[in-house]
N, CA, C and O atoms as CSV, one atom per row, in Angstrom:
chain,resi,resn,atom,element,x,y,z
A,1,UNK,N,N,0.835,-1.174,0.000
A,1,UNK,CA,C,0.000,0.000,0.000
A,1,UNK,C,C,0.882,1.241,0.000
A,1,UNK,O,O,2.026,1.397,0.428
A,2,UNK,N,N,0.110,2.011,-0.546
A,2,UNK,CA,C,1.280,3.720,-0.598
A,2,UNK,C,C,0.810,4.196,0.314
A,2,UNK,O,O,-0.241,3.684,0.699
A,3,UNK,N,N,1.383,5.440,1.114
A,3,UNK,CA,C,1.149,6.278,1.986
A,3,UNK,C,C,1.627,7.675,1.562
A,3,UNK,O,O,2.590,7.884,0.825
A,4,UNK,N,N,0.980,8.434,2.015
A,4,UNK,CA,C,1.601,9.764,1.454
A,4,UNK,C,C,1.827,10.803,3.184
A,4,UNK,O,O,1.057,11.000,4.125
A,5,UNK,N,N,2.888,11.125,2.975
A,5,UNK,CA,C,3.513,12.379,4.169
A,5,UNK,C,C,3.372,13.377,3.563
A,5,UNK,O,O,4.104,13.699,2.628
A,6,UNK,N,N,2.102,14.261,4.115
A,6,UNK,CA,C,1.236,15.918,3.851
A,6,UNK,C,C,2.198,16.134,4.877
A,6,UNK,O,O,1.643,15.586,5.830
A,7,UNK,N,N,3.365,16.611,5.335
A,7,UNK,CA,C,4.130,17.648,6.355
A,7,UNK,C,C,4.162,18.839,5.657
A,7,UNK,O,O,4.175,19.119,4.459
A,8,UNK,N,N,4.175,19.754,7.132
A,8,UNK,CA,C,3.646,21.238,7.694
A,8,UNK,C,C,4.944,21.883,8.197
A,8,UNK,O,O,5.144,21.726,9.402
A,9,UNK,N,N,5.914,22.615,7.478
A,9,UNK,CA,C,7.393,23.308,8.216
A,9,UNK,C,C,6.159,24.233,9.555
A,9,UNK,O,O,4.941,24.373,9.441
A,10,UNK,N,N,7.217,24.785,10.903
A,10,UNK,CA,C,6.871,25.235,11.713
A,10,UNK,C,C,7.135,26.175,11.494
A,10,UNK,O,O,8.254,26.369,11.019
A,11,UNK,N,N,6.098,27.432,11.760
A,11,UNK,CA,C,6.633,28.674,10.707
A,11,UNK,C,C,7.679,28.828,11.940
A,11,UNK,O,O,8.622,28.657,11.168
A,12,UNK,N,N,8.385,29.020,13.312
A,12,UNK,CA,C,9.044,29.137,13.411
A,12,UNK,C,C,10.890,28.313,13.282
A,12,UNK,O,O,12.002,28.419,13.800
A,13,UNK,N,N,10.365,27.736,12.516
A,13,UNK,CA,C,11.830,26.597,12.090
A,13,UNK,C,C,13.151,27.513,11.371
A,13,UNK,O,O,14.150,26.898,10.998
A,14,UNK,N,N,13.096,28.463,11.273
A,14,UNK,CA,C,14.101,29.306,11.100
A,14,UNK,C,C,15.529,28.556,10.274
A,14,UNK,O,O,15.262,28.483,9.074
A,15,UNK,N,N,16.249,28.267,10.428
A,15,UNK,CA,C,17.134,27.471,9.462
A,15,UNK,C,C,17.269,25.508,9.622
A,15,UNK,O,O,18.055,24.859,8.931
A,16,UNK,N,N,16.491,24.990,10.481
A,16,UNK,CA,C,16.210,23.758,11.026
A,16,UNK,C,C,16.346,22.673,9.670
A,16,UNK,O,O,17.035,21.655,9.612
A,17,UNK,N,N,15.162,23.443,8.278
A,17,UNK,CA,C,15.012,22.512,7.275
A,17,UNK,C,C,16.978,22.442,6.778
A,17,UNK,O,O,17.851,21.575,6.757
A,18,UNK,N,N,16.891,23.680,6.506
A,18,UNK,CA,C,18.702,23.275,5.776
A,18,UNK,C,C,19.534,22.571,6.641
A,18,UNK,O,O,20.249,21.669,6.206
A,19,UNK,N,N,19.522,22.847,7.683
A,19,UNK,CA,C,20.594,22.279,8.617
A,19,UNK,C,C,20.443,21.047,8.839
A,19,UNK,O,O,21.537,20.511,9.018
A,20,UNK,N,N,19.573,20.335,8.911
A,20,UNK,CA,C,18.941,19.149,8.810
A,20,UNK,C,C,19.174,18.107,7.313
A,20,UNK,O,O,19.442,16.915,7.164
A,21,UNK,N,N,18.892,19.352,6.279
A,21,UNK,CA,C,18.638,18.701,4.836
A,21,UNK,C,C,19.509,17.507,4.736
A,21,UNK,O,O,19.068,16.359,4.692
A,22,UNK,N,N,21.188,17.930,4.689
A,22,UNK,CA,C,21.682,16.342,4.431
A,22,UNK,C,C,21.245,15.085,4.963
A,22,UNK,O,O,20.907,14.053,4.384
A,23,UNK,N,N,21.298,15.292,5.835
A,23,UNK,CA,C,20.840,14.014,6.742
A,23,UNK,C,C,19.444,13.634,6.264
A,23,UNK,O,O,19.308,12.441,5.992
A,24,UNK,N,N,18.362,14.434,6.107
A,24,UNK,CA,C,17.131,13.601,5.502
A,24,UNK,C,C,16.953,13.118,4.032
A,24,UNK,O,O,16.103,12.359,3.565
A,25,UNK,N,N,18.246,13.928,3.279
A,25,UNK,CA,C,18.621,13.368,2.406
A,25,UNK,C,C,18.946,11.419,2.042
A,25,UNK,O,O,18.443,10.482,1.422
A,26,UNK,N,N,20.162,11.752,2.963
A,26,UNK,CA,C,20.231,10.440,3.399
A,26,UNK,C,C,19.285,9.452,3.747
A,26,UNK,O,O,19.147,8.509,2.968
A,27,UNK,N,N,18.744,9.490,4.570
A,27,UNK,CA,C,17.794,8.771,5.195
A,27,UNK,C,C,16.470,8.389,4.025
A,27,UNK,O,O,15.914,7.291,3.983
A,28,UNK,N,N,16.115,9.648,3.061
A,28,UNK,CA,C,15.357,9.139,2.247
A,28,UNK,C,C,16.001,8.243,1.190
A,28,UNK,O,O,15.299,7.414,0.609
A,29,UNK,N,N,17.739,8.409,0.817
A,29,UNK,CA,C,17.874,7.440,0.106
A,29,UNK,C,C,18.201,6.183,0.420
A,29,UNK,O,O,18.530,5.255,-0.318
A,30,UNK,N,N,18.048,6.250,1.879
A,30,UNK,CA,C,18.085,4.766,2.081
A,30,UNK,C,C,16.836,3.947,2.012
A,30,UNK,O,O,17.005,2.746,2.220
A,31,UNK,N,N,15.466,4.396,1.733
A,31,UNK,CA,C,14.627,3.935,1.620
A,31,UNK,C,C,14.532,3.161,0.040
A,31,UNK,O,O,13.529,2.683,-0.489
A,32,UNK,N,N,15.260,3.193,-0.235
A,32,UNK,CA,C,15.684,2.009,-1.573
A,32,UNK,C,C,14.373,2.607,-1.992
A,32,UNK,O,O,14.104,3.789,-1.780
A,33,UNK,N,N,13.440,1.641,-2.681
A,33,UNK,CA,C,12.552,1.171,-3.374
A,33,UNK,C,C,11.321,1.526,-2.667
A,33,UNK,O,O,10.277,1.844,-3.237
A,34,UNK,N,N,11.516,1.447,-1.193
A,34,UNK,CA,C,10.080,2.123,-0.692
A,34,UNK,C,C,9.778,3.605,-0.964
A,34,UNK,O,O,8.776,4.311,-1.075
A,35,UNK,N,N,10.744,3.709,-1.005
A,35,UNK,CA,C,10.453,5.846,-1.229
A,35,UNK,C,C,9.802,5.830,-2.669
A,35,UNK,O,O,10.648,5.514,-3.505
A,36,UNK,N,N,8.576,6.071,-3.206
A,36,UNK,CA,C,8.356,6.393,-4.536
A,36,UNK,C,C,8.794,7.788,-4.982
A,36,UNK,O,O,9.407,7.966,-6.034
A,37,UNK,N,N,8.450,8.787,-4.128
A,37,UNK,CA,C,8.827,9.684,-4.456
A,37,UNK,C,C,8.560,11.279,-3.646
A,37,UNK,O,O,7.465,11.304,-3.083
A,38,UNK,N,N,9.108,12.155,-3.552
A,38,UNK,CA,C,9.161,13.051,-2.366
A,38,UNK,C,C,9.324,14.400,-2.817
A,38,UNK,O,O,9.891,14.622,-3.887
A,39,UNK,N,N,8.969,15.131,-2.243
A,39,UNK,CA,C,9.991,16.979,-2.328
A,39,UNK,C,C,9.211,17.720,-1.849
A,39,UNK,O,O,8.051,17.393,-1.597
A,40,UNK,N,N,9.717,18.899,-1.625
A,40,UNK,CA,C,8.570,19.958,-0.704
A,40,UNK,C,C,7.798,21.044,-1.320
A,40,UNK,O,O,7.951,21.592,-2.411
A,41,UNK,N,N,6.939,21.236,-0.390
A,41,UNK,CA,C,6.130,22.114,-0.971
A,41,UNK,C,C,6.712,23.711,-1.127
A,41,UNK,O,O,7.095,24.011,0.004
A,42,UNK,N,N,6.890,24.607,-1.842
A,42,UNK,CA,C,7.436,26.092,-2.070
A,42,UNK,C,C,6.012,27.018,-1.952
A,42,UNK,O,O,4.920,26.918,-2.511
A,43,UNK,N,N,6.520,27.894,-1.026
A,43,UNK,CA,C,5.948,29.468,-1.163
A,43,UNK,C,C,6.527,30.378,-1.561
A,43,UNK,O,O,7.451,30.532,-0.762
A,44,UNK,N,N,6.590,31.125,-2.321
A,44,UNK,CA,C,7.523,32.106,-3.090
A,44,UNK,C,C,8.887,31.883,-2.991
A,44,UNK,O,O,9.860,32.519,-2.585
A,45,UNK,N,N,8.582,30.313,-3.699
A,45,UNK,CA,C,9.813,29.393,-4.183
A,45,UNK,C,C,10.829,29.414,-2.775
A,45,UNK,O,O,12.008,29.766,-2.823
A,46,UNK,N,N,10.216,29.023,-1.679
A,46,UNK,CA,C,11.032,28.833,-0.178
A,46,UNK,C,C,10.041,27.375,0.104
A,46,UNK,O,O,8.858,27.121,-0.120
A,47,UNK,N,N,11.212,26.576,0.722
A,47,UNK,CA,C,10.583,25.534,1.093
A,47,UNK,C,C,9.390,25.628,2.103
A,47,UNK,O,O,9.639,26.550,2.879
A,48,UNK,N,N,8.207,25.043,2.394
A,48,UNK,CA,C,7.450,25.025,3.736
A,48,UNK,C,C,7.000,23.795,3.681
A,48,UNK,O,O,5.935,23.881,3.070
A,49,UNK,N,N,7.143,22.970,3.894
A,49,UNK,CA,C,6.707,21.514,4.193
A,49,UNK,C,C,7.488,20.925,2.881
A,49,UNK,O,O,8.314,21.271,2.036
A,50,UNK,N,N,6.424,19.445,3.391
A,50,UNK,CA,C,7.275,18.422,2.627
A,50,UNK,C,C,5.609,17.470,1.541
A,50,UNK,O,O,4.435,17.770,1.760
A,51,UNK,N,N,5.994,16.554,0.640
A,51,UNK,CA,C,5.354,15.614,0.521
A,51,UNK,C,C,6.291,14.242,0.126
A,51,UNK,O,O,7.229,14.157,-0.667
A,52,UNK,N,N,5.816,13.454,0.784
A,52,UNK,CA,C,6.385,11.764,0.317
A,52,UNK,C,C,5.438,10.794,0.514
A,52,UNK,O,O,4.563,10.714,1.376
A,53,UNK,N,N,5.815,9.833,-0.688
A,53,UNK,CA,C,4.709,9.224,-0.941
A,53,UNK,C,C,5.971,7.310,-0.728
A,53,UNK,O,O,6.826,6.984,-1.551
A,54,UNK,N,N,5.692,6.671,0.285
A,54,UNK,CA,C,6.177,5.177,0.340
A,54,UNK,C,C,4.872,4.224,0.676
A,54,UNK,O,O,3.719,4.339,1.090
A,55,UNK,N,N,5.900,3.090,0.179
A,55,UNK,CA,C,5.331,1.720,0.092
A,55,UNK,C,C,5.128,1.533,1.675
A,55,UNK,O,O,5.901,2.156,2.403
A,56,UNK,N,N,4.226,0.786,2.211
A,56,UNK,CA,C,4.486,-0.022,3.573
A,56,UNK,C,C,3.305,-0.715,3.430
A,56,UNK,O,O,2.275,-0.557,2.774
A,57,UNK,N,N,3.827,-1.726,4.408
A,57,UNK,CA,C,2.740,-2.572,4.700
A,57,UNK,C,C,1.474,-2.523,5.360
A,57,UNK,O,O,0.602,-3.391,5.364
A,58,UNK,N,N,1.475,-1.085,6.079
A,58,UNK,CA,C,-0.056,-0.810,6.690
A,58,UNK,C,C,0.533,0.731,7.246
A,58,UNK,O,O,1.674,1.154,7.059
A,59,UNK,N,N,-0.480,1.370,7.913
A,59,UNK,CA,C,0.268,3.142,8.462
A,59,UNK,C,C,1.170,2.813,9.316
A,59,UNK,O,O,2.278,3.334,9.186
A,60,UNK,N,N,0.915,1.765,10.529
A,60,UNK,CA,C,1.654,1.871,11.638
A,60,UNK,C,C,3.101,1.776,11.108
A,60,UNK,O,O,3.990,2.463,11.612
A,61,UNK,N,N,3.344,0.877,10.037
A,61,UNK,CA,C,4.624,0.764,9.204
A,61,UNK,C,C,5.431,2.640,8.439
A,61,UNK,O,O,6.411,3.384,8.446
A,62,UNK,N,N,3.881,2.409,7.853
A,62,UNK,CA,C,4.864,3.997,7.354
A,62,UNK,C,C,4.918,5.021,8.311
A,62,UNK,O,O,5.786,5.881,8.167
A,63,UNK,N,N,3.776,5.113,9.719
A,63,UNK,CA,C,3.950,6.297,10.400
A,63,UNK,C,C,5.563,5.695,11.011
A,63,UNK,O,O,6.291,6.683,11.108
A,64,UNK,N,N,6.324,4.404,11.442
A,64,UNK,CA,C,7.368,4.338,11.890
A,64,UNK,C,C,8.595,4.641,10.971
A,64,UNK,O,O,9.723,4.532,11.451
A,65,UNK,N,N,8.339,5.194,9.055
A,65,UNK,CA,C,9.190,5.664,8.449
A,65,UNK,C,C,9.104,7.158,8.657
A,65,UNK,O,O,10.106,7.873,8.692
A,66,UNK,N,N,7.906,7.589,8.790
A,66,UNK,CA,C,7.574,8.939,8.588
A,66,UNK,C,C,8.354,9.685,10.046
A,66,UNK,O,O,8.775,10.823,9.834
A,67,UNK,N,N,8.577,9.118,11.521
A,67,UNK,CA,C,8.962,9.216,12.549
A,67,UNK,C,C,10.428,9.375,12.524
A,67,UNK,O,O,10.963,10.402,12.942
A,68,UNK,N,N,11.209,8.197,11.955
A,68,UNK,CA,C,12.130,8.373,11.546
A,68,UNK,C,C,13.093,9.226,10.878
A,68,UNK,O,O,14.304,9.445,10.866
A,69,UNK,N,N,12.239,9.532,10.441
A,69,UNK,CA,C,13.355,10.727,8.937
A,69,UNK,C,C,13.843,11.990,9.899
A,69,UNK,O,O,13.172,12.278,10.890
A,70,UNK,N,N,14.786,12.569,9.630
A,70,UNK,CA,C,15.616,13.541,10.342
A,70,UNK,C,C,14.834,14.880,10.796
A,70,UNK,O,O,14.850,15.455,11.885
A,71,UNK,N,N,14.000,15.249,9.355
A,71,UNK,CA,C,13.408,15.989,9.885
A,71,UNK,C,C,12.022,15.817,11.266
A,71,UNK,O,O,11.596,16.515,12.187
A,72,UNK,N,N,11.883,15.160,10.982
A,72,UNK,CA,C,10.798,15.087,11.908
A,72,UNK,C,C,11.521,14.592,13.494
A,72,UNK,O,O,10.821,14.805,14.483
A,73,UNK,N,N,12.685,14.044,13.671
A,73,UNK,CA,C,13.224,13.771,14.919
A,73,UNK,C,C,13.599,15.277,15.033
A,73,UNK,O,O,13.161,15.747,16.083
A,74,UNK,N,N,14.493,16.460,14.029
A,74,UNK,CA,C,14.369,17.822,14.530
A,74,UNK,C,C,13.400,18.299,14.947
A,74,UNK,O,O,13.734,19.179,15.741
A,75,UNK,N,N,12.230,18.219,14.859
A,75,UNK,CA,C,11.200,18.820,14.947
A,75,UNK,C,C,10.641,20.010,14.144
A,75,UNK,O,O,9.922,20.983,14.372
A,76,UNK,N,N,11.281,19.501,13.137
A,76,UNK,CA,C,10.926,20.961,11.153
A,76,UNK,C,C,9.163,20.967,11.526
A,76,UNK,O,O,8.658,22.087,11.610
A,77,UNK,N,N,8.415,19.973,11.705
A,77,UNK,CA,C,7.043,19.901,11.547
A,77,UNK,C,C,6.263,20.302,12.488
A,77,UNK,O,O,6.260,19.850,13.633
A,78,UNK,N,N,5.468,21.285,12.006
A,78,UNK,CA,C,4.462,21.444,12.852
A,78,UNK,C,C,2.978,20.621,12.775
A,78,UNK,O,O,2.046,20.665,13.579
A,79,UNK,N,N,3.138,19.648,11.170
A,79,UNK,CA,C,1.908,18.501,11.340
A,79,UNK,C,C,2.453,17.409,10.496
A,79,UNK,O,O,3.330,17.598,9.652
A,80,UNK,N,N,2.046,16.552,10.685
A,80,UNK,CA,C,2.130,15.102,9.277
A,80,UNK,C,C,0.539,14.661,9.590
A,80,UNK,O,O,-0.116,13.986,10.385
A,81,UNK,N,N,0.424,15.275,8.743
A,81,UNK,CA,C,-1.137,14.056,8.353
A,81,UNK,C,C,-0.388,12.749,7.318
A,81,UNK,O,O,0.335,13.186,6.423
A,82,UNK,N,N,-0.502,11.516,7.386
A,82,UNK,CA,C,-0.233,9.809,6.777
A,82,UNK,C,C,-1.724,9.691,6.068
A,82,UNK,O,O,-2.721,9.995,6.722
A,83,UNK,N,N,-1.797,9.371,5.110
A,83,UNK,CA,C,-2.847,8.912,4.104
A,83,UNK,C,C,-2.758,8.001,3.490
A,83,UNK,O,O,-1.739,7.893,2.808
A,84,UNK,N,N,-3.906,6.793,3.438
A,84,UNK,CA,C,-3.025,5.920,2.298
A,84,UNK,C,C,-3.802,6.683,0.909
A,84,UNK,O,O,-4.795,7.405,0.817
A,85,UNK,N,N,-2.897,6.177,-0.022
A,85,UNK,CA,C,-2.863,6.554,-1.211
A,85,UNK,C,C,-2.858,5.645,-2.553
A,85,UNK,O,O,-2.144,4.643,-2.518
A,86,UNK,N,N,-3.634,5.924,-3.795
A,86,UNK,CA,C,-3.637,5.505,-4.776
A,86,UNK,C,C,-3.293,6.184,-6.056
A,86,UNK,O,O,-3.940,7.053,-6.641
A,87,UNK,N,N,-2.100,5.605,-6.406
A,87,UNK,CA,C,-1.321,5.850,-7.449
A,87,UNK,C,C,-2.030,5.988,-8.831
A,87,UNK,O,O,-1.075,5.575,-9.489
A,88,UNK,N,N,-2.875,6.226,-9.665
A,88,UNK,CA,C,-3.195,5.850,-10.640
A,88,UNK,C,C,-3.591,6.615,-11.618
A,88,UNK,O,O,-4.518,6.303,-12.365
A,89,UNK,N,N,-2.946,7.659,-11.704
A,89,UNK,CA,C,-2.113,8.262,-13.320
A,89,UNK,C,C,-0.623,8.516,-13.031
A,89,UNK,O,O,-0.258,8.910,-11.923
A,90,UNK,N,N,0.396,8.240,-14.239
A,90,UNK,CA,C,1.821,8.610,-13.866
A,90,UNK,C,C,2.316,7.415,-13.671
A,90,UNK,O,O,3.501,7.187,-13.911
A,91,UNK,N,N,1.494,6.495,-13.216
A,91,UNK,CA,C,2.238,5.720,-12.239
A,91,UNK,C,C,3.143,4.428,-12.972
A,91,UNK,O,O,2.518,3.371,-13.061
A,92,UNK,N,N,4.506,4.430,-13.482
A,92,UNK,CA,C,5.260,3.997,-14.355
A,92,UNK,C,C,4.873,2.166,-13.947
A,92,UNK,O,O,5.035,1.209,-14.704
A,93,UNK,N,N,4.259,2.147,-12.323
A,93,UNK,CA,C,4.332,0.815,-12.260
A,93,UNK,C,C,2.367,0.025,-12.553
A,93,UNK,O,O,1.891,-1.064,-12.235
A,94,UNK,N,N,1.935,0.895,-13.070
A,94,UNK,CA,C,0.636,0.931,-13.265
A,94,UNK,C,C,0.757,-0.593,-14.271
A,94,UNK,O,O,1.730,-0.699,-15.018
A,95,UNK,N,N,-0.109,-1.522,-14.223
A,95,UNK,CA,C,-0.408,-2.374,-15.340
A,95,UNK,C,C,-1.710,-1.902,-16.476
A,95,UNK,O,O,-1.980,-2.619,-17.439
């Protein structure tokens, strides 16, 4: 099943997302094959949140990826709403 991460930057996060960035970098590319795909949302082309969309086996699975990732152990977020999700335009793995 897909899940999608709707994250919310804290408007007071002040330089948190950059300082952070490598590291969630990382961390998303270690998600091999579960990560479908990710990047944040822009307000006059400045980051403020995020979206990512992974594979897991049920929420409790992806809310324990979504927990994980750097930013969210900084505390960049002021929300994650987890959704599951259906892929179906775009979707290169569509039959």
């Amino acid at each position: 099943m897909l899940y999608a991460f709707i994250c919310e930057d804290r408007a007071d996060a002040g330089t948190l997302r950059m300082d952070t960035r490598p590291e969630h970098v990382e961390y998303l590319k270690s998600l091999g094959p579960v990560l479908k795909f990710g990047g944040p949302f822009l307000q006059d082309e400045k980051a403020n949140g995020s979206l990512i969309v992974v594979e897991a086996e049920n929420e409790a699975a992806a809310r324990r990826i979504a927990e994980n990732d750097p930013f969210s152990k900084a505390g960049l977020f002021a929300k994650v709403t987890i959704r599951q999700w259906n892929w179906v335009f775009g979707n290169p793995e569509a039959k």
